[in-house]
C-alpha positions in Angstrom: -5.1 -63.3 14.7 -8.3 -65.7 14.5 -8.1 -69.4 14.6 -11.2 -69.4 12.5 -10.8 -71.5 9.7 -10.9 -69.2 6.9 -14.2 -70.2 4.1 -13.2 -69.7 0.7 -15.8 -68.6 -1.7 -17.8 -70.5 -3.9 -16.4 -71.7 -7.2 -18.0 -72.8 -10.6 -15.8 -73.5 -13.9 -17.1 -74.9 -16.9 -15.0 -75.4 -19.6 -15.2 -74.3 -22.8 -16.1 -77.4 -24.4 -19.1 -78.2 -21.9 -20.2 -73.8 -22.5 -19.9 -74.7 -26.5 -21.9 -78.1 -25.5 -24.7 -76.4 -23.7 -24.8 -73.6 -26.6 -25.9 -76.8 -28.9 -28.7 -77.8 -26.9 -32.3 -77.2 -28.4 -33.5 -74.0 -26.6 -36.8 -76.6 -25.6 -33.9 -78.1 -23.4 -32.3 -75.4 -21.7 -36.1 -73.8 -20.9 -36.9 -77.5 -19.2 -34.0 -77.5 -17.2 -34.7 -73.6 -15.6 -37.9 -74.3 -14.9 -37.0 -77.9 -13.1 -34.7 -75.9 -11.1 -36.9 -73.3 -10.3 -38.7 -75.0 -9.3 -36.5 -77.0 -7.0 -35.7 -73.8 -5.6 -39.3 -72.3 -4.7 -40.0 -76.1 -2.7 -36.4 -75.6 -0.9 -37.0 -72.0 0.0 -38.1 -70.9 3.1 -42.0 -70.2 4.0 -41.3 -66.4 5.0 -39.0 -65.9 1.6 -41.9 -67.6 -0.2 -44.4 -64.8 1.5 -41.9 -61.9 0.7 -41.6 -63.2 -3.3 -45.1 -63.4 -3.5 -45.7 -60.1 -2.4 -42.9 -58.0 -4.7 -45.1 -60.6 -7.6 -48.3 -58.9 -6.8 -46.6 -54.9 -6.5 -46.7 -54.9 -2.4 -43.5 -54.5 -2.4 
């Protein structure tokens, strides 16, 4: 047997009040809030994931 300490996976719950919140946001909202974290996520990604995405964009892929 390991001694590794064992990860456990990564968990997200929402409940059903805060999914029937969400559902009652203007759509103008929701479509602010992806692109915000998208583009969080294209600064935080790595250069050579940035080359790869930009090349499956343009077909090269």
């Amino acid at each position: 047997m390991s001694n590794k300490p064992v990860k456990k996976p990564l968990s997200y719950y929402k409940t059903l009040e805060e999914i029937d919140a969400y559902r009652k946001l203007p759509v103008k909202y929701k479509l602010l809030w992806l692109e915000a974290q998208m583009e969080f996520f294209y600064k935080a990604m790595p250069q050579r994931a940035k080359k790869i995405r930009e090349k499956m964009e343009k077909g090269e892929l």
